[in-house]
N, C-alpha and C positions, 0 to 999 in steps of 0.2 A: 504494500500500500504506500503509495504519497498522496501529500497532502498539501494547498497552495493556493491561494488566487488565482495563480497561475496567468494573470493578464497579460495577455500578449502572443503566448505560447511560443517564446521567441529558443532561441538556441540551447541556452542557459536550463529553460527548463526541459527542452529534449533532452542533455545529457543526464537531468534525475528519472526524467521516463526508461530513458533505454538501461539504467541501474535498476530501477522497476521490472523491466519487464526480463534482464538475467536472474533476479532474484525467483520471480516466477517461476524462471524455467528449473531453476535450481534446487525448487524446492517443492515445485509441479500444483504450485497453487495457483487461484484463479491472479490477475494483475489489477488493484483499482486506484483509479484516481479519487481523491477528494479536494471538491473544492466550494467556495463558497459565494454565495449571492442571495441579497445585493452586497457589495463591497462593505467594510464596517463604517467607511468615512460617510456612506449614505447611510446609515444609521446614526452613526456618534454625533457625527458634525452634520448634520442637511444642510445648515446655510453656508458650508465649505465640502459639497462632495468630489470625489475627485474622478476627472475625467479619467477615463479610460479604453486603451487599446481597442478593447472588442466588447462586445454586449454580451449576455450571457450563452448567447444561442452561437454567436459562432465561435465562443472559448469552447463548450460543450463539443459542437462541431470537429472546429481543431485538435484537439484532444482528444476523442475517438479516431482519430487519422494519425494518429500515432501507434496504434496496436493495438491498446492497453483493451482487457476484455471489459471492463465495467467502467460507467466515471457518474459518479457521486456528489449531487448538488446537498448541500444542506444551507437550511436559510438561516441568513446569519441575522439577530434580533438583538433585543438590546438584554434581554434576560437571556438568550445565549452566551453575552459577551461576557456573564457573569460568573461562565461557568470557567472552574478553576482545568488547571491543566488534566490532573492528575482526572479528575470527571468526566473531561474528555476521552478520553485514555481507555477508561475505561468504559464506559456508555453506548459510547456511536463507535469507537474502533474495536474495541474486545467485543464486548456484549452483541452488539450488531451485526459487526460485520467480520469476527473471528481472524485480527487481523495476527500475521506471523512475523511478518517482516515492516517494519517502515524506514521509505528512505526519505530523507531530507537532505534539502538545500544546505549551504555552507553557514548562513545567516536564519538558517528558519527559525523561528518561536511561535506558541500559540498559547491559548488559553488566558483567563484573567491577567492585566501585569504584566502579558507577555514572560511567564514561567516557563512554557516547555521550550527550553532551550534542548542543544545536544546532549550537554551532561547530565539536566533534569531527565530526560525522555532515556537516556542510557540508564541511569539507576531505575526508574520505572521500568524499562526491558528488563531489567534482572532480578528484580521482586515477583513481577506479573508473566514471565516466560516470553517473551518476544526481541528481537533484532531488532538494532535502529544502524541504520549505513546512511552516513554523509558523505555526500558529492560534494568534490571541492569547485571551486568557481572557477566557471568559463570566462576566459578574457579574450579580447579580440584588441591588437593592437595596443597592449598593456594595459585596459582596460576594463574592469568584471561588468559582463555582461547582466544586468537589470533591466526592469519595467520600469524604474526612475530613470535612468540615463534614456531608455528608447523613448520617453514622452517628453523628454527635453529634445530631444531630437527631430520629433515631429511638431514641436512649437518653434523651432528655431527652422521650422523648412527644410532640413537633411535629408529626405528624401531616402537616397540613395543610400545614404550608412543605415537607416531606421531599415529596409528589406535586407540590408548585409547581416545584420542581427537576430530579426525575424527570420529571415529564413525562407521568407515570400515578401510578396508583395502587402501592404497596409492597404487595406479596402475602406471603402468609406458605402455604404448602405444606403437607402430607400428611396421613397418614394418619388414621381415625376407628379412635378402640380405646374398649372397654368403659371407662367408671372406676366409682366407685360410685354411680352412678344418685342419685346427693343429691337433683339439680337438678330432676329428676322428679316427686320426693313430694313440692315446693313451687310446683309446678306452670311449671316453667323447664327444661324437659328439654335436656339441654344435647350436644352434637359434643364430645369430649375428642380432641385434635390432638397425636399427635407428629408433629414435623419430618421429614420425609425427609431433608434436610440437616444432622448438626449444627451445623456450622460455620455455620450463618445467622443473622443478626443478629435478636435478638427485640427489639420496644418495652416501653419502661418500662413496670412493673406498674399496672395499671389497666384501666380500661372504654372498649372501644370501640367503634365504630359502624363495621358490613363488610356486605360483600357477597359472595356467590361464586353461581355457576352450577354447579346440582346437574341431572341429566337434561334439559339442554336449557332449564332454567328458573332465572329469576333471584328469589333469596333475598334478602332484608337481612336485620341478625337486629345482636345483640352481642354484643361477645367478651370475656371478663375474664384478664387474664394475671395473674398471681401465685401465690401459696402456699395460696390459701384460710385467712384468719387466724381468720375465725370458727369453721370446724370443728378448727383447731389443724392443717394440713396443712403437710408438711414439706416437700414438693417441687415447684417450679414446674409449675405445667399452662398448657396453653389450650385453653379453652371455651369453645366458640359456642353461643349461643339463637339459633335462628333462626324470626323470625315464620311464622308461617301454613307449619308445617310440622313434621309428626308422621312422621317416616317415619326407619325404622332406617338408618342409616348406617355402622353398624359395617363395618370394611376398607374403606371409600369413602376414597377419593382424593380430597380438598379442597384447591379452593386460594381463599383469602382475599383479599380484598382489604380493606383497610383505608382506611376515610373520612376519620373524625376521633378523638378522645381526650374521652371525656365525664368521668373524673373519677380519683382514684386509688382503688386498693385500701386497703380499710376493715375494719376488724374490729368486727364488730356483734354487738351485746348481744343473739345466739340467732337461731335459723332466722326465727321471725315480725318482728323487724327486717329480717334481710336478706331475707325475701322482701318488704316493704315497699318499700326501696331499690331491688332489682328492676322492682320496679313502674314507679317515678321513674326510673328509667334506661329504662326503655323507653318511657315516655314522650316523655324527651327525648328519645330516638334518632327517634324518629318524628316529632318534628317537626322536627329537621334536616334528617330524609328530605323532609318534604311541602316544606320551605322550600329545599331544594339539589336534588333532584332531579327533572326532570321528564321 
């Protein structure tokens, strides 16, 4: 068994899966994840929750596409939080779910105070009959790979480090709604994207180069996240052009993927600047395409 947040499901935490799922083989028991939702900061603090990587459905998702034969939501409450380590321990991991093995991260703790550290959870393995294996930390570039450094990364635009980490590509999710058709009459018809998730982590305001799979077919196109400063727009959108595709999408269910970050959000002197810019970013976007993808 591991146990984790697990947001992001970026590298760091495949190396405690794939210790998971040797121990499994090892010891011919079943492999499960645990993990928890909604996050504690969306309980503790609501008016400071903290955004995050993926929504629950596609942490869930990712995390069965690792192997593992079970993965295990439990909802984290405020009278959960109160439960001390050693309760956990025994409750939802002995009691429940007859755990033999559990591995942890290098830095994991849990329960009340953050008590089950490694040492805590080792003397509880040797009281209560169970294993505890710590995975030491993944670095990439002499740096330990986290879900705090990949969400600075995706607010600072990085792009291309936040998928080196990940491991894929960072998606961005939902829904296509009407906006005001601007992007159209400068010949840029654009997908207007609210979130299904609010709580999901969006990248710094600027121009991006994505992808998604619309009816079985794959799109690139570019996305611009901001305020829109040229028309004087007051509230964050995101908008996708997508090349070589004219087809209504309203109430379509999109999901993004995000390549790289071509530039920031600009406010330009009237529609014929910015459809010129337009131009120039599509440009580029396609020749990153022709030069990175094949």
């Amino acid at each position: 068994m591991a146990l984790g947040t697990f947001d992001g499901v970026h590298l760091g935490h495949k190396a405690i899966i794939a210790e998971l799922l040797n121990q499994a083989v090892r010891l011919n028991c079943e492999s499960v994840l645990v993990t928890f939702f909604p996050h504690p900061t969306h309980i503790l603090t609501p008016d400071k929750p903290l955004k995050l990587i993926n929504s629950i459905d596609e942490r869930v998702h990712l995390l069965k596409k690792q192997g593992v034969n079970h993965v295990e939501v439990i909802e984290f409450t405020k009278e959960f939080s109160k439960k001390t380590a050693l309760e956990f321990v025994e409750d939802s991991l002995l009691k429940n779910l007859n755990m033999k093995v559990l591995v942890v991260g290098h830095d994991h703790s849990f329960g009340k105070d953050k008590e089950g550290g490694f040492k805590t959870l080792t003397n509880y393995g040797n009281d209560l009959g169970f294993e505890v294996k710590r995975v030491a930390a993944l670095q990439k570039n002499d740096t330990i790979i986290s879900s705090s450094l990949i969400r600075n990364y995706i607010l600072s635009g990085d792009i291309e480090k936040v998928n080196a980490i990940l491991g894929y590509e960072f998606c961005l999710f939902g829904t296509v709604v009407k906006g005001n058709q601007l992007g159209r009459k400068i010949g840029f018809n654009t997908a207007n994207i609210v979130l299904d998730y609010p709580n999901k982590i969006v990248p710094k305001k600027g121009v991006y180069v994505v992808q998604s799979m619309i009816e079985n077919t794959s799109y690139f196109g570019m996305m611009n996240i901001g305020y829109r400063p040229t028309i004087d727009g007051k509230t964050q959108t995101i908008e996708v052009h997508y090349f070589d595709l004219d087809t209504n999408l309203y109430d379509c269910k999109i999901r993004v993927k995000i390549l790289t970050r071509l530039r920031d959000e600009f406010k330009f002197d009237g529609l014929d600047a910015l459809k010129k810019q337009l131009l120039v970013d599509k440009q580029n976007a396609l020749s990153y395409l022709n030069t990175t993808i094949t």
